[in-house]
mmCIF file of the N, C-alpha and C atoms, coordinates in Angstrom:
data_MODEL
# 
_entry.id   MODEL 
# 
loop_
_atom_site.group_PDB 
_atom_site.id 
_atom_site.type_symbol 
_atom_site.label_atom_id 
_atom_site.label_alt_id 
_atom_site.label_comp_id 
_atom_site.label_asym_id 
_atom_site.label_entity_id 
_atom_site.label_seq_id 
_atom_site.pdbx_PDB_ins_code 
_atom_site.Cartn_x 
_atom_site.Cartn_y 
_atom_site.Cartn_z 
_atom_site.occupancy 
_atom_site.B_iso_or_equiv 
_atom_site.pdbx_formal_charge 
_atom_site.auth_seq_id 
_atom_site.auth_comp_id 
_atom_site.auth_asym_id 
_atom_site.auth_atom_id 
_atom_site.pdbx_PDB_model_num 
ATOM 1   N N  . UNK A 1 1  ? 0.852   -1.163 0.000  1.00 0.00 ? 1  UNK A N  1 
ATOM 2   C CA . UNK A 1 1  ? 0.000   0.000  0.000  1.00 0.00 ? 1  UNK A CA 1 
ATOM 3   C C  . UNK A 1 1  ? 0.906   1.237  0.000  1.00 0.00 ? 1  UNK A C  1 
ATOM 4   N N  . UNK A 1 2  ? 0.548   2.295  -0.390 1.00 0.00 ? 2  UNK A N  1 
ATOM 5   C CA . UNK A 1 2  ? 0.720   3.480  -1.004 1.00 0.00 ? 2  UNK A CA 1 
ATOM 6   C C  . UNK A 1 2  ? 0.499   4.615  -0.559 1.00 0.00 ? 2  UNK A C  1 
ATOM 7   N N  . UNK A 1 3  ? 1.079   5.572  -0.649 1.00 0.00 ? 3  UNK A N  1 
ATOM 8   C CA . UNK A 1 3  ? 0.683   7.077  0.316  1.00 0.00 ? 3  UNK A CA 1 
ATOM 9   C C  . UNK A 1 3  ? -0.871  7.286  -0.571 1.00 0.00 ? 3  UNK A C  1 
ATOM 10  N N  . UNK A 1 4  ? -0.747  6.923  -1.880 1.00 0.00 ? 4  UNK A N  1 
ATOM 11  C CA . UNK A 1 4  ? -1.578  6.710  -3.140 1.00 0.00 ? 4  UNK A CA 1 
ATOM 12  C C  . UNK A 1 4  ? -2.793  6.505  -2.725 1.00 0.00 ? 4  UNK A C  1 
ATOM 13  N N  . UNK A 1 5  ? -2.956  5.207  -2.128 1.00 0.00 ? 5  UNK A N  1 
ATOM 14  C CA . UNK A 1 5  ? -3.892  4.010  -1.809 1.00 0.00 ? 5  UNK A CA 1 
ATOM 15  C C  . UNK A 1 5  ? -4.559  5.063  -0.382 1.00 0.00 ? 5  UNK A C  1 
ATOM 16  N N  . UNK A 1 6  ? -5.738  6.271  -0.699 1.00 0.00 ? 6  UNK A N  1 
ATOM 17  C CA . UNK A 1 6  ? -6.342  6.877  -0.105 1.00 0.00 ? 6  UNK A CA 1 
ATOM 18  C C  . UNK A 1 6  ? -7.590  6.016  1.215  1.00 0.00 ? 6  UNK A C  1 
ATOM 19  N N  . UNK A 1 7  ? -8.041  5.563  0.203  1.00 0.00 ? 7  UNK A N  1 
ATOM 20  C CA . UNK A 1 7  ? -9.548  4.884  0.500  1.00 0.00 ? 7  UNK A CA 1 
ATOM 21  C C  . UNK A 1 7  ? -9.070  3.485  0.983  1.00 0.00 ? 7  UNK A C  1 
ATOM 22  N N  . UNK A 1 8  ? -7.709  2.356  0.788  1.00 0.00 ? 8  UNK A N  1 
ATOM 23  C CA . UNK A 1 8  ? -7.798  1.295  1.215  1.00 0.00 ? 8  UNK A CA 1 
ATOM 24  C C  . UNK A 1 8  ? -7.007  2.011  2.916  1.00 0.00 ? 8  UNK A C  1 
ATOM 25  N N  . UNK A 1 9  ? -6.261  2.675  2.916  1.00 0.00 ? 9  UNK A N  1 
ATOM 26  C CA . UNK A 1 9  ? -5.900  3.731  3.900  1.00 0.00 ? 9  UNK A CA 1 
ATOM 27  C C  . UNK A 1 9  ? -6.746  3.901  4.872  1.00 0.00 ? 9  UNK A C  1 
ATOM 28  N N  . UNK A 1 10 ? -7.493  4.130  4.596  1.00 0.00 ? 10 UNK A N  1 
ATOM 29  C CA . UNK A 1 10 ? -8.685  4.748  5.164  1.00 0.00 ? 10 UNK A CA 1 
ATOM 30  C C  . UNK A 1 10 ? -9.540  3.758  5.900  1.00 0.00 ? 10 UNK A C  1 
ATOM 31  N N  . UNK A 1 11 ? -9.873  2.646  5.407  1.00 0.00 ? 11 UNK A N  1 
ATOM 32  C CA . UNK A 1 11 ? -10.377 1.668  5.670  1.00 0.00 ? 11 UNK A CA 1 
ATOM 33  C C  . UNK A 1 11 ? -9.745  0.833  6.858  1.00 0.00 ? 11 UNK A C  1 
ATOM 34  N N  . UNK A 1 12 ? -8.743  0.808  6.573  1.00 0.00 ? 12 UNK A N  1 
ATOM 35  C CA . UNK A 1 12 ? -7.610  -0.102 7.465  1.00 0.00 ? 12 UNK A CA 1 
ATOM 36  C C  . UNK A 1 12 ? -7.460  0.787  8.721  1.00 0.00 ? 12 UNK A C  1 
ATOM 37  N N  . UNK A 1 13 ? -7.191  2.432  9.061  1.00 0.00 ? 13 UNK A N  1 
ATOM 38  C CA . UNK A 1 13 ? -7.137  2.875  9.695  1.00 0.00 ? 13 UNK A CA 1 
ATOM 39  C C  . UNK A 1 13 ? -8.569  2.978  10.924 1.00 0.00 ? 13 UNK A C  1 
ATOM 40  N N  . UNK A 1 14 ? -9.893  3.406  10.185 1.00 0.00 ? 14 UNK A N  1 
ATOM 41  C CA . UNK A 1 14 ? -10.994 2.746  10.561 1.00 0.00 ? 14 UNK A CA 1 
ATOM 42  C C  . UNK A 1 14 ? -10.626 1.549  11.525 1.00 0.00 ? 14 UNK A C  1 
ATOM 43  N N  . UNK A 1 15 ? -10.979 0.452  11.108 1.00 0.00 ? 15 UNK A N  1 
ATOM 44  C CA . UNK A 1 15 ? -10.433 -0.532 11.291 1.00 0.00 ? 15 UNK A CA 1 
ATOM 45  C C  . UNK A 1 15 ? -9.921  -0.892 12.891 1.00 0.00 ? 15 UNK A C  1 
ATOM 46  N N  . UNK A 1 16 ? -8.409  -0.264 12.644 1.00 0.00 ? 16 UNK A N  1 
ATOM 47  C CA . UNK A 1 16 ? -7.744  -0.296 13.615 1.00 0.00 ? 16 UNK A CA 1 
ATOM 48  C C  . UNK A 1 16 ? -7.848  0.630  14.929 1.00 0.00 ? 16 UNK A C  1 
ATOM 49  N N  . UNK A 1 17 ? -8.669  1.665  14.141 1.00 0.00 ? 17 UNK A N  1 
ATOM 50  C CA . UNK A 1 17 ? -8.828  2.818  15.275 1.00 0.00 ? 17 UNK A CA 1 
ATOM 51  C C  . UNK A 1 17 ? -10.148 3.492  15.616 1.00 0.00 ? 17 UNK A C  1 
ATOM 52  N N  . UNK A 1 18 ? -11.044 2.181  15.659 1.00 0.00 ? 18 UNK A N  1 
ATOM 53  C CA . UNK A 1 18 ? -12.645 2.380  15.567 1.00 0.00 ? 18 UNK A CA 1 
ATOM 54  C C  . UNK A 1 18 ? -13.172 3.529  16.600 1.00 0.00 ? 18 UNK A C  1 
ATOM 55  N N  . UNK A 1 19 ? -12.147 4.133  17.994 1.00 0.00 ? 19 UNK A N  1 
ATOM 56  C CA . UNK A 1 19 ? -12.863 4.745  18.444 1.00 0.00 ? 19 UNK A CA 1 
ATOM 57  C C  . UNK A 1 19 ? -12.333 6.460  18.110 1.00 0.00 ? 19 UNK A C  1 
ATOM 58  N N  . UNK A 1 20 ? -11.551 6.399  16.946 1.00 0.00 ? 20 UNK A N  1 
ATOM 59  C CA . UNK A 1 20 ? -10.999 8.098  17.133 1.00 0.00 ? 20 UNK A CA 1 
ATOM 60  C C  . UNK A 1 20 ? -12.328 8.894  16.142 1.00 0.00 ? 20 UNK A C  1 
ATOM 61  N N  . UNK A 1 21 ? -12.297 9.803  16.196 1.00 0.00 ? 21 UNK A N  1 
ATOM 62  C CA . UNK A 1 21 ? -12.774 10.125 15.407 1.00 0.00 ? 21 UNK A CA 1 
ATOM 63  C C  . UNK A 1 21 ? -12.233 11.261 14.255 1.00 0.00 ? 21 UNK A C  1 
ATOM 64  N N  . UNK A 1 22 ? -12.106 11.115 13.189 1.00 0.00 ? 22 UNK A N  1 
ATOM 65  C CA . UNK A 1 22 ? -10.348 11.469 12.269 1.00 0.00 ? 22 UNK A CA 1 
ATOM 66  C C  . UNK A 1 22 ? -11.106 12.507 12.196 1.00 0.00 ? 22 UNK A C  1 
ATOM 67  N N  . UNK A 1 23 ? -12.166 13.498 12.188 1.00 0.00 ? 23 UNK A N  1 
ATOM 68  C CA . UNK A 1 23 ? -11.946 15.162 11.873 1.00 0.00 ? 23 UNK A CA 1 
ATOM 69  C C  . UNK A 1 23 ? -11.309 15.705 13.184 1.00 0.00 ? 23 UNK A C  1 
ATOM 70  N N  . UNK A 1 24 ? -10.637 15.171 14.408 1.00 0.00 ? 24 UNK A N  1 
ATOM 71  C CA . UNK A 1 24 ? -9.754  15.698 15.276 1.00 0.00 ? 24 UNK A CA 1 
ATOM 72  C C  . UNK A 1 24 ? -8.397  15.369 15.292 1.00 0.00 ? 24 UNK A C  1 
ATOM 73  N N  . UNK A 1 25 ? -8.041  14.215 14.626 1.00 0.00 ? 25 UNK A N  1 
ATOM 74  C CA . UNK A 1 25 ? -6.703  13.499 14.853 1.00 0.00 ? 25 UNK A CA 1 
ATOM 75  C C  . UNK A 1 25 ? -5.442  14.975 13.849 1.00 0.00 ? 25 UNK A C  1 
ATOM 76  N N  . UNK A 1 26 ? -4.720  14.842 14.547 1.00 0.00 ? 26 UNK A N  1 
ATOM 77  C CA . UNK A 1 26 ? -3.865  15.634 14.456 1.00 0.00 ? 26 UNK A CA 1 
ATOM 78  C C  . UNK A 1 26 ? -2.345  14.666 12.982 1.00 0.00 ? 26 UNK A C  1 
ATOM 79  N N  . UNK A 1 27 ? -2.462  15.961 12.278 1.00 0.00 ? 27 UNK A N  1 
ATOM 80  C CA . UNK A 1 27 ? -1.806  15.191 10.803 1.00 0.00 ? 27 UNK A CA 1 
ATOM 81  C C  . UNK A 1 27 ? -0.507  14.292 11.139 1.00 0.00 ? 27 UNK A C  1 
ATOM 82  N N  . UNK A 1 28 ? 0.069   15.107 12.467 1.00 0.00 ? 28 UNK A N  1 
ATOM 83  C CA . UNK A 1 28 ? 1.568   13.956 12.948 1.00 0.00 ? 28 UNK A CA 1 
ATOM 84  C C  . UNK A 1 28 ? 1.349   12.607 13.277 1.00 0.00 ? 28 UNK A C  1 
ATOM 85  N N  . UNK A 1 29 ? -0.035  12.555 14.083 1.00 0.00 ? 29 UNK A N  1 
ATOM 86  C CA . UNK A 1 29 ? -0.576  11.430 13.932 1.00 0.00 ? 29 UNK A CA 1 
ATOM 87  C C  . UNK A 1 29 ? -0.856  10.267 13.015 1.00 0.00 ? 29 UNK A C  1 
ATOM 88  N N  . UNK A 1 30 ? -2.252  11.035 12.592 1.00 0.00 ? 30 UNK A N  1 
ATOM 89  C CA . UNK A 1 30 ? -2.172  10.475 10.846 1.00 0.00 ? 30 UNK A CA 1 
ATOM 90  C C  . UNK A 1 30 ? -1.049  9.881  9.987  1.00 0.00 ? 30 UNK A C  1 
ATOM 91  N N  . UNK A 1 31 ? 0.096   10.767 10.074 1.00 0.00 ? 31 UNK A N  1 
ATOM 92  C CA . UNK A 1 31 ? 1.139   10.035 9.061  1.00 0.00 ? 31 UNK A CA 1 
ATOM 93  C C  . UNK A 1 31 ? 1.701   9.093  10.225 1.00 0.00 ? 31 UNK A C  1 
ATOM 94  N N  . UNK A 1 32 ? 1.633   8.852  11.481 1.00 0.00 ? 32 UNK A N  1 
ATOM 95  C CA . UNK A 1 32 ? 2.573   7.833  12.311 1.00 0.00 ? 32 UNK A CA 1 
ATOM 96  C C  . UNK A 1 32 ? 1.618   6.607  12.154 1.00 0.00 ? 32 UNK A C  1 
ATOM 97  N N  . UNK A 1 33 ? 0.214   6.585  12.214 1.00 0.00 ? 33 UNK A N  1 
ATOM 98  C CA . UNK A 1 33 ? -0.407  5.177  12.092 1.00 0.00 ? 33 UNK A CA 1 
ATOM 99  C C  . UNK A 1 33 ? -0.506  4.974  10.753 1.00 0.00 ? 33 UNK A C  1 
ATOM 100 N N  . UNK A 1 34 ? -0.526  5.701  9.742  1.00 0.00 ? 34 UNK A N  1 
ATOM 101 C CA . UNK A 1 34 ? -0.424  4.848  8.195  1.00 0.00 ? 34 UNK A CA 1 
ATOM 102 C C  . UNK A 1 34 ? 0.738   4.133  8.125  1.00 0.00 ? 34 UNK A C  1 
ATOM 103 N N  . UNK A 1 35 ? 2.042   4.660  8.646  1.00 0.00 ? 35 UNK A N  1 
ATOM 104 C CA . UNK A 1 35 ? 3.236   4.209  8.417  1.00 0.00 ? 35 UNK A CA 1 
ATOM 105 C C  . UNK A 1 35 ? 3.365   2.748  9.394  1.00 0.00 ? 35 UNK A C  1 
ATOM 106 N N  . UNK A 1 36 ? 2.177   2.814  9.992  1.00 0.00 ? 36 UNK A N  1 
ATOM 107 C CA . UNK A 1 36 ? 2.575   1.806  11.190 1.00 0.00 ? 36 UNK A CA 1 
ATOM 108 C C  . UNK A 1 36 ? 2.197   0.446  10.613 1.00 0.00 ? 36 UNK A C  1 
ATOM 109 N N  . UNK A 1 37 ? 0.757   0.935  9.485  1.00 0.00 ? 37 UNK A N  1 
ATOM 110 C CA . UNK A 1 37 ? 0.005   -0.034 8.408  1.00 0.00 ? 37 UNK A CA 1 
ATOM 111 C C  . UNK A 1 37 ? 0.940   -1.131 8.590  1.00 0.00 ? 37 UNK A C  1 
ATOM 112 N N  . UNK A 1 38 ? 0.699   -2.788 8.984  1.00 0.00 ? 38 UNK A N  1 
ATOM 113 C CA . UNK A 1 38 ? 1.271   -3.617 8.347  1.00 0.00 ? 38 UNK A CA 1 
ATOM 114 C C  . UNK A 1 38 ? 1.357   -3.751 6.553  1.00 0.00 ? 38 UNK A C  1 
ATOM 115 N N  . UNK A 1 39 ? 0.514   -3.619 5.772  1.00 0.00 ? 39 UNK A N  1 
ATOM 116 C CA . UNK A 1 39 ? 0.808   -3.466 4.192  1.00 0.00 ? 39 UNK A CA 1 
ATOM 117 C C  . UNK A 1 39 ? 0.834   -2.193 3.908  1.00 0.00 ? 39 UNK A C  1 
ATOM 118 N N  . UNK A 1 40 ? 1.295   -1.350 4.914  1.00 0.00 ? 40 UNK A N  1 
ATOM 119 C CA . UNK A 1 40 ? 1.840   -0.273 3.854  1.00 0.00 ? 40 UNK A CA 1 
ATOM 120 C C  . UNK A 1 40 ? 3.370   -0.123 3.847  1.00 0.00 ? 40 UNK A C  1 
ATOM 121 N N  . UNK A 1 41 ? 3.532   0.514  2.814  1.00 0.00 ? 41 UNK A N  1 
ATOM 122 C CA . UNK A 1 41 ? 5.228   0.385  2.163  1.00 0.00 ? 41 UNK A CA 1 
ATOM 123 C C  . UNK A 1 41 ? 5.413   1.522  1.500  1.00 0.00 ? 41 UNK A C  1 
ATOM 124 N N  . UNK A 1 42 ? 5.867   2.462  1.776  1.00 0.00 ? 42 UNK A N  1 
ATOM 125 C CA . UNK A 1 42 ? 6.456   3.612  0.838  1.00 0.00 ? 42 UNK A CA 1 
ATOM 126 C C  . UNK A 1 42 ? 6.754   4.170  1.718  1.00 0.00 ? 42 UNK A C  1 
ATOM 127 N N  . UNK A 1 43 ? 7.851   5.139  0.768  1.00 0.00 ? 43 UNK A N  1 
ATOM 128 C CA . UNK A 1 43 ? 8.728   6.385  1.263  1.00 0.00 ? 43 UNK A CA 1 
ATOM 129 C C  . UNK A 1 43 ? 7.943   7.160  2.017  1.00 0.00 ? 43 UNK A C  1 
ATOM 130 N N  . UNK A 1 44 ? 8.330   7.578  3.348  1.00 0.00 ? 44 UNK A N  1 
ATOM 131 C CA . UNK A 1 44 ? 7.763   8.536  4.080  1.00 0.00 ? 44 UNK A CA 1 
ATOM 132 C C  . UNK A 1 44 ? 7.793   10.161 3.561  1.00 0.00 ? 44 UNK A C  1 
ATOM 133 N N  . UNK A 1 45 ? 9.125   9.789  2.755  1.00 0.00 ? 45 UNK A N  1 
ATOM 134 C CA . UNK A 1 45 ? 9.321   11.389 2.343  1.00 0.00 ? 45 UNK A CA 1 
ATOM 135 C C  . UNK A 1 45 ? 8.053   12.038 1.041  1.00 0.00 ? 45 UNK A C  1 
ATOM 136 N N  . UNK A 1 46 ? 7.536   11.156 0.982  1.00 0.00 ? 46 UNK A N  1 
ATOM 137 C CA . UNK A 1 46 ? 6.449   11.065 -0.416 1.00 0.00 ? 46 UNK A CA 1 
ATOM 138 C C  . UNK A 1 46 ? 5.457   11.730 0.551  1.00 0.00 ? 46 UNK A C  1 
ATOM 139 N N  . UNK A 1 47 ? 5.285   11.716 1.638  1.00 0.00 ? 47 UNK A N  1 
ATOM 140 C CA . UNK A 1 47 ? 3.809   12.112 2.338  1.00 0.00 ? 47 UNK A CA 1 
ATOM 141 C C  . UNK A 1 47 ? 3.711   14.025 2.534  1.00 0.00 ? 47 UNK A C  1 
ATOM 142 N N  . UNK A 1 48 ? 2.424   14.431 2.035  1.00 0.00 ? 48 UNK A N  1 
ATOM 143 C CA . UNK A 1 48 ? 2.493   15.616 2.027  1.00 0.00 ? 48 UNK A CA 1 
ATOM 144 C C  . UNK A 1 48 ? 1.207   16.287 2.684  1.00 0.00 ? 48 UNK A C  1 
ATOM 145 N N  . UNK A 1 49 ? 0.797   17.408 2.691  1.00 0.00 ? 49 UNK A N  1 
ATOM 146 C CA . UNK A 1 49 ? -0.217  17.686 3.639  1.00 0.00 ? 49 UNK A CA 1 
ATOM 147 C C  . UNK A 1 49 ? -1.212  17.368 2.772  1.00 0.00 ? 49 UNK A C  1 
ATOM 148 N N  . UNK A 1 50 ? -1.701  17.514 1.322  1.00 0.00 ? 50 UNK A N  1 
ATOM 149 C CA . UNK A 1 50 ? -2.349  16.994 0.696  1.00 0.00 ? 50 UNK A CA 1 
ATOM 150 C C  . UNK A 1 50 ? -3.306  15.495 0.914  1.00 0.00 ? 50 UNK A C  1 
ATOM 151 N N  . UNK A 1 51 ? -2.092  14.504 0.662  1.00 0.00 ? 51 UNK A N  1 
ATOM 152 C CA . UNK A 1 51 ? -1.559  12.916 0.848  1.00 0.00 ? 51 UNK A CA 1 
ATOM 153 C C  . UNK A 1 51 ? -2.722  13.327 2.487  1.00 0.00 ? 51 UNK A C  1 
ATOM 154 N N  . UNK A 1 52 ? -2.396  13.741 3.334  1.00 0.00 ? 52 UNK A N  1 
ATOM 155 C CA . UNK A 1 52 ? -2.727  13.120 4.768  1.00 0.00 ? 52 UNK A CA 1 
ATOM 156 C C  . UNK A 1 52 ? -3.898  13.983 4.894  1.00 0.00 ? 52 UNK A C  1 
ATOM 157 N N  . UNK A 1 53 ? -4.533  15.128 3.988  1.00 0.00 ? 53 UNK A N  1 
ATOM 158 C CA . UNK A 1 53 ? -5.898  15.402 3.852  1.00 0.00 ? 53 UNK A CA 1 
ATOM 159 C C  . UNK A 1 53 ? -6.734  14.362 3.369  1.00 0.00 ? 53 UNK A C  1 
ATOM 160 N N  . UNK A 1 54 ? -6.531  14.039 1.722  1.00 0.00 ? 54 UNK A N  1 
ATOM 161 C CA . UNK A 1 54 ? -7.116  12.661 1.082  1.00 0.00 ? 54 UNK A CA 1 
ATOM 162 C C  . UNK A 1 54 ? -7.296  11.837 2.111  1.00 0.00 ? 54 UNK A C  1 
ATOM 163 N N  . UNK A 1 55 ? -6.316  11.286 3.253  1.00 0.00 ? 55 UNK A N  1 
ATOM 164 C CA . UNK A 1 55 ? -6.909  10.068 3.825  1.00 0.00 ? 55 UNK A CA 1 
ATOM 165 C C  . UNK A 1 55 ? -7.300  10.024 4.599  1.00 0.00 ? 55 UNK A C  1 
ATOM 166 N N  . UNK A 1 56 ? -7.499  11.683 5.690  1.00 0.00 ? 56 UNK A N  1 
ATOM 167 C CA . UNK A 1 56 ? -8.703  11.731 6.368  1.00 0.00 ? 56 UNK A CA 1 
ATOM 168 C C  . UNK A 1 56 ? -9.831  12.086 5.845  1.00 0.00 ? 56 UNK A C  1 
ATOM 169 N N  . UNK A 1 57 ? -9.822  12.698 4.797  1.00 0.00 ? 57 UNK A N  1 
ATOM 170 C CA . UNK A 1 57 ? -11.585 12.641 4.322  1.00 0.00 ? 57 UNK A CA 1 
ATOM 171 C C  . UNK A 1 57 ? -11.802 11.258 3.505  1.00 0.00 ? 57 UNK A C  1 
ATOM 172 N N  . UNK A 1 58 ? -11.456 10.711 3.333  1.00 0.00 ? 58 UNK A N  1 
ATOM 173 C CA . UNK A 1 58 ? -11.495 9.448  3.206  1.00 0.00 ? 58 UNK A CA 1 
ATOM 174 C C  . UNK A 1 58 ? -11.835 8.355  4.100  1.00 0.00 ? 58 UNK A C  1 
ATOM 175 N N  . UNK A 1 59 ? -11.543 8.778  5.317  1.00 0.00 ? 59 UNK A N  1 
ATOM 176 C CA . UNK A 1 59 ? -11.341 8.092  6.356  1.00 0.00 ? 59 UNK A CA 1 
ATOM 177 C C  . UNK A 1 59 ? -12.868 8.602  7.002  1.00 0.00 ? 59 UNK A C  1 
ATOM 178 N N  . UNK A 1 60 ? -13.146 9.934  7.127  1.00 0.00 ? 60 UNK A N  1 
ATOM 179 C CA . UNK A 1 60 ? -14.214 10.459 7.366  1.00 0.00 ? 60 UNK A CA 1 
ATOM 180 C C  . UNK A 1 60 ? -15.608 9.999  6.443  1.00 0.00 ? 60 UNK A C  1 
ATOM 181 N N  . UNK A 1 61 ? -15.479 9.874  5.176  1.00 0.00 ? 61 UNK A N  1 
ATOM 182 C CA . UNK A 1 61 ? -16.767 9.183  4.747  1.00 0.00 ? 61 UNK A CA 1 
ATOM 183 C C  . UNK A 1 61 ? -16.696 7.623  5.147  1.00 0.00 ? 61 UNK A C  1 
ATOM 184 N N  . UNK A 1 62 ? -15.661 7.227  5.613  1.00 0.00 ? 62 UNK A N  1 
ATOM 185 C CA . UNK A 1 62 ? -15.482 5.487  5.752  1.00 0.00 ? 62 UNK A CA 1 
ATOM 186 C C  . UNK A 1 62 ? -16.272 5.397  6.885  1.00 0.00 ? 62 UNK A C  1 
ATOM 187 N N  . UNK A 1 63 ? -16.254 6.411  7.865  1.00 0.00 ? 63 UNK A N  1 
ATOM 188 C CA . UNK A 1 63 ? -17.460 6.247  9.452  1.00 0.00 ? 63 UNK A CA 1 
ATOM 189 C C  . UNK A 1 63 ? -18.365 6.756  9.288  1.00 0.00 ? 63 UNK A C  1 
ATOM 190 N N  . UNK A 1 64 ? -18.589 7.970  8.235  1.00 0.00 ? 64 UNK A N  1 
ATOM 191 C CA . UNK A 1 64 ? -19.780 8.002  8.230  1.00 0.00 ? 64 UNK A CA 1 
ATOM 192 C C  . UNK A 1 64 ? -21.415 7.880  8.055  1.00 0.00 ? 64 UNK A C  1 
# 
């Protein structure tokens, strides 16, 4: 998985973190549990504020 891979991101994070609720989680955050993803794999340096918007609103229609 992929800084790319928005929505499977999203899902997995869900997932793992059923009680946060991502319109508060703070973006340092965000990029420390994607990276934590067991299938995710890419360069950290690839992640941008963009990248970690996409996968909380992503993440935000995934609960809602």
């Amino acid at each position: 998985m992929r800084w790319t891979d928005s929505l499977e991101i999203a899902i997995q994070l869900a997932d793992a973190h059923p009680d946060i609720d991502p319109r508060t989680l703070r973006f340092t955050d965000l990029r420390e549990w994607v990276m934590a993803l067991p299938e995710f794999d890419d360069d950290p340096a690839h992640c941008g504020e963009k990248i970690l918007e996409a996968i909380q609103m992503a993440w935000i229609e995934e609960v809602a």
